[in-house]
N, C-alpha and C positions, 0 to 999 in steps of 0.2 A: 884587255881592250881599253884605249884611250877614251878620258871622260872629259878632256877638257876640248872647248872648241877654239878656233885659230880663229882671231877679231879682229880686224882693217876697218879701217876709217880712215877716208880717200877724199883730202883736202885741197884747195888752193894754195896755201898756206904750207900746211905738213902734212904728213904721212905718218900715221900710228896703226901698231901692232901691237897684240898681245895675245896671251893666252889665256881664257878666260871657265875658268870652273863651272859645274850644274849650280851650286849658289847664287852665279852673275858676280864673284869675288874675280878681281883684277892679278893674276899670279904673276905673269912678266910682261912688259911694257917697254916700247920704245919707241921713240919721235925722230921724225928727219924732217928736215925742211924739205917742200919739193921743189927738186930743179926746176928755174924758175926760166920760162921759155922752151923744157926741153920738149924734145920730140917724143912721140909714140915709144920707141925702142930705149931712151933716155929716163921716162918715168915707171917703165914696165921693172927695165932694171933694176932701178929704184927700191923699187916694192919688191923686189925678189929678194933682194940684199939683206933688205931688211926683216922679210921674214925668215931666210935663214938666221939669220944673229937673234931674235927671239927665240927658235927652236933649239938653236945650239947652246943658247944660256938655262935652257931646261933641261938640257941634257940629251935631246933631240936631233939626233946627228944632222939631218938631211932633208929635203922635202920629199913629201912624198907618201903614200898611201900604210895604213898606220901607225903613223904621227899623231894625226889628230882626231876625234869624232868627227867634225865638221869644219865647216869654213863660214864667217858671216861677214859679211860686207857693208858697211855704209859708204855711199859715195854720192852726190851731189851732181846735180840734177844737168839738163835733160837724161833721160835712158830710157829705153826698152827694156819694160820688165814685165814678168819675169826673167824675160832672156837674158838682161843685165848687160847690154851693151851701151857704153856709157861714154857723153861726150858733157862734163865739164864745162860750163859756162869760162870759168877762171882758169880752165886748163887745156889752153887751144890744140896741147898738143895729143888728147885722146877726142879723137871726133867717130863715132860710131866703134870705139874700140873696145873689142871682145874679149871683158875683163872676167864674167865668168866661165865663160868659154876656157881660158887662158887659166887661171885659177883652176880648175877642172881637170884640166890636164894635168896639171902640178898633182892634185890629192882625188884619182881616184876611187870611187868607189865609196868615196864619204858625201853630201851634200853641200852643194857649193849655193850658197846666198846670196842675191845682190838686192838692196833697198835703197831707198830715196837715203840721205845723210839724215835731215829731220825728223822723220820718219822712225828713223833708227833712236834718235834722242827722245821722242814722244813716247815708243815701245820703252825703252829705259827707265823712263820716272813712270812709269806704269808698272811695270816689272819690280824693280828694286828700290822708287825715288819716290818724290811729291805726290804719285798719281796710285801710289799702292794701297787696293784694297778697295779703290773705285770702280764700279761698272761703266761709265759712262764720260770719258775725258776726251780733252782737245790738250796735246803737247806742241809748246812753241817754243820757237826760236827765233828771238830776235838780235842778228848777229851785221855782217855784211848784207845779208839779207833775211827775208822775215819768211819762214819755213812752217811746217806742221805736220802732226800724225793724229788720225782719230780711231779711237775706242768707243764702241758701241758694244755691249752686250758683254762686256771683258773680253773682247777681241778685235786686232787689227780690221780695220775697215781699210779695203785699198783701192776699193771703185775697178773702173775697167779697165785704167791703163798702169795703176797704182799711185796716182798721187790726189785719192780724198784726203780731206784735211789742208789741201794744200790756202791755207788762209791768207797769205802772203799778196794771193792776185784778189781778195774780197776788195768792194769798192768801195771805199770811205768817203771818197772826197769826189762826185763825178767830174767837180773843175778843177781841181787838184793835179800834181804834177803827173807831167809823162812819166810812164814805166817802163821800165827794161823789157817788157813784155810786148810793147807795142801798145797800150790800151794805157790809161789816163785815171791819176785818184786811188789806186793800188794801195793797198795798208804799206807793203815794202816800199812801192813810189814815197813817203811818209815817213817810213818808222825805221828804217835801215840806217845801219851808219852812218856810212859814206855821204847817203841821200841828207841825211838829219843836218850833216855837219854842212853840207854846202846849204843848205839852206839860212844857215845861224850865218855862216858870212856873208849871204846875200844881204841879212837883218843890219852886217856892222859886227858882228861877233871878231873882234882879236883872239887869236889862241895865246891864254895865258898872261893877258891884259890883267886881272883881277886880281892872280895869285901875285906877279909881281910886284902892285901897288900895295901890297899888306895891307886891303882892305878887310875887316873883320865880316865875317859871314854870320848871321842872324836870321837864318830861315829854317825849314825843318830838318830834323837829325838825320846825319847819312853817316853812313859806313865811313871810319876815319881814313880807308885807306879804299878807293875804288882801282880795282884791280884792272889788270891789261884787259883790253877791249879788243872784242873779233873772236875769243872763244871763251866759253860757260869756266870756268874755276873754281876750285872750290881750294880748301887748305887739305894739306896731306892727311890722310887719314880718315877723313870726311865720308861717305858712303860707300860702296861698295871699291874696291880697289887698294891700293898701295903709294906711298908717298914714292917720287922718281926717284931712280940712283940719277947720282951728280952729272948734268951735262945732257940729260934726257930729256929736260921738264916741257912746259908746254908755254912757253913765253914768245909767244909768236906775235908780235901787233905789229898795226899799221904803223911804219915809217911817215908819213903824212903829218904835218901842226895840225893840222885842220881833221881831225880824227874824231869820229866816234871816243875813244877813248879821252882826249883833251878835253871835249865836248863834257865826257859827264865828271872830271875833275873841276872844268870850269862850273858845272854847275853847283857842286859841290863846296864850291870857294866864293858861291852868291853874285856870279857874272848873270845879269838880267838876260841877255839872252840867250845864253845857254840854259837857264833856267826857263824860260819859255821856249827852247828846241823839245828839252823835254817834254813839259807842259804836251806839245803840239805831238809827241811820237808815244804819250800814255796817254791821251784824249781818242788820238786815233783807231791805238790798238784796244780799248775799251770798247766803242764802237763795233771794233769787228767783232771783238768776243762777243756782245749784245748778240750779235745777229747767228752768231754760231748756237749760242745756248738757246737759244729762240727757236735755231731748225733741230737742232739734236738732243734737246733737253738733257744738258750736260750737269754732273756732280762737279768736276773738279778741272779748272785749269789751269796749266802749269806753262810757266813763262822764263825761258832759260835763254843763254847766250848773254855775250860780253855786256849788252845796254840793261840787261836786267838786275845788274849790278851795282848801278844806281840808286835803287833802293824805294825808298819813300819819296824821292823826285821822279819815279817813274810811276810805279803804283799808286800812289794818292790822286793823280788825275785820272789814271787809266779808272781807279775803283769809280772818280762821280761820274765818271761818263759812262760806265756800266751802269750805274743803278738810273737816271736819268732815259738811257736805250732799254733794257732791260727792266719790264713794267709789270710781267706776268709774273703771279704768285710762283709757280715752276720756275721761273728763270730765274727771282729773287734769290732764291738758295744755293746758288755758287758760288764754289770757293775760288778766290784767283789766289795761286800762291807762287812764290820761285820757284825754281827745278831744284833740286836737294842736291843730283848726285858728278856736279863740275864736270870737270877733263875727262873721267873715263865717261862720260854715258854713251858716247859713240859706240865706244868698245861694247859698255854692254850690252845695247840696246843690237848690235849688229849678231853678237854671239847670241841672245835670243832668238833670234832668225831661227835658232837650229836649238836650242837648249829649249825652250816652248814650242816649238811651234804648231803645236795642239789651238795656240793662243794668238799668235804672232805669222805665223805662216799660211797661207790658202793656195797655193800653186802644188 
């Protein structure tokens, strides 16, 4: 009987697969760009493709009932869930499309998953990462946009429609910018890439003004080399998983100067305003944790995705504006730390779905 679970994680961006063991260890892996504009029957494919070529690289002939123990899914929001019908903000072309439905049919007889993408990242450093061994966590993501999963009691809280936790729409700033959401002051309105970086050229920010004037940089120590921005990274070998075979990896970024990514090199190379984007997108998300650890009297929160990558220009504001928000002896005693476990946490947080879900699953 098949022990390993089959892991999707259902991007704007890419599309990954794997297979993923009872440990939450990464065994096969692999990434596609998603067809960008395609239709319903264009991205299904997609993911069909690609899970056979997962399955056939484990020696797996075929899809199909068992193959695998289970099926876990992260994909990205709006959906109906449980039911898992999932319409993609960044992916116009599944709108109400019945992706566990669809998956279901493929694998029979096993349990098919579908969860928020964040969601799925927060269960992961819970599970295997930053958040093991805690009773009581908030997992974020701050990426293209600013996402989350909550742990209460060592298990998934998913509220009634599944997305508690979702701290992204908390209100930071009530005269703060418009949200995607429709509602105003949003932490993602704030703390998002996308959002971060047109704000820094509204300031006057040039992308890469700084680095090119070989001005020497004199402020605090970051990471020599900040990684592509718009997903979590980690170096091969790094927590649960496996370094990519050649041509697989996960090097997806924004095309855009004006990036989330450029943003925290420039801050990195001591361009003032990129240095106060940040300021402005770890004061913010400080704020919301405040008020999280304040309703759920949290141990540990963990902060992953490309902008967290930045280092000690994101975290040393986001830390004064917690302790400043955060005044109760109980809320004093949180840890904020990075997410631990990079590229795969989707994967595994998705294969938890079904590898826990004593812990992880309530449907």
């Amino acid at each position: 009987m098949p022990q390993s679970v089959l892991a999707v994680d259902v991007g704007g961006t890419k599309f990954a697969v794997a297979l993923v063991d009872p440990t939450g260890n990464v065994q096969e892996a692999r990434r596609v760009a998603t067809p960008p504009g395609g239709d319903a029957a264009a991205l299904w494919e997609t993911l069909v493709d690609l899970i056979g070529s997962v399955l056939r690289t484990a020696g797996r002939d075929d899809l199909g009932s068992g193959m695998v123990a289970g099926v876990g899914v992260g994909c990205g929001g709006p959906m109906t869930w449980p039911e898992g019908e999932v319409s993609p903000l960044n992916m116009p072309g599944w709108r109400g499309f019945p992706l566990r439905a669809r998956l279901a049919s493929r694998f029979p007889g096993v349990p098919v998953r579908v969860h928020n993408d964040a969601v799925c990242l927060a269960v992961a450093e819970h599970w295997r990462g930053a958040g093991r061994g805690s009773a009581d966590m908030l997992g974020m993501v701050v990426s293209t946009g600013v996402g989350g999963g909550l742990i209460l009691g060592g298990r998934l809280i998913d509220g009634g429609s599944g997305n508690a936790g979702h701290i992204g729409h908390v209100v930071v700033d009530p005269d703060g910018p418009e949200c995607r959401c429709g509602g105003r002051g949003c932490l993602e309105a704030v703390a998002r890439g996308p959002g971060l970086a047109a704000w820094a050229v509204e300031q006057g920010w040039v992308p890469g003004a700084v680095e090119r004037s070989g001005q020497p940089y004199a402020g605090p120590d970051v990471p020599p080399d900040v990684p592509p921005y718009g997903e979590a990274t980690a170096e091969p070998g790094t927590g649960p998983g496996r370094a990519e075979e050649p041509g697989t990896g996960p090097d997806y970024v924004e095309e855009t100067a004006a990036s989330g990514r450029r943003l925290a090199l420039d801050a990195a190379a001591g361009d003032e305003i990129a240095l106060a984007a940040l300021d402005r997108a770890g004061r913010a998300l400080g704020v919301a944790i405040a008020s999280a650890v304040n309703l759920c009297d949290l141990d540990v929160v963990t902060v992953g995705g490309g902008l967290s990558q930045a280092g000690p220009l994101l975290f040393e504001p986001l830390r004064a504006a917690l302790r400043e928000h955060a005044r109760m002896g109980f809320a004093r005693r949180v840890k904020v730390v990075p997410a631990a476990l990079g590229q795969d946490a989707g994967l595994v947080g998705a294969a938890a779905l079904v590898l826990a879900a004593d812990r992880y699953w309530s449907r």
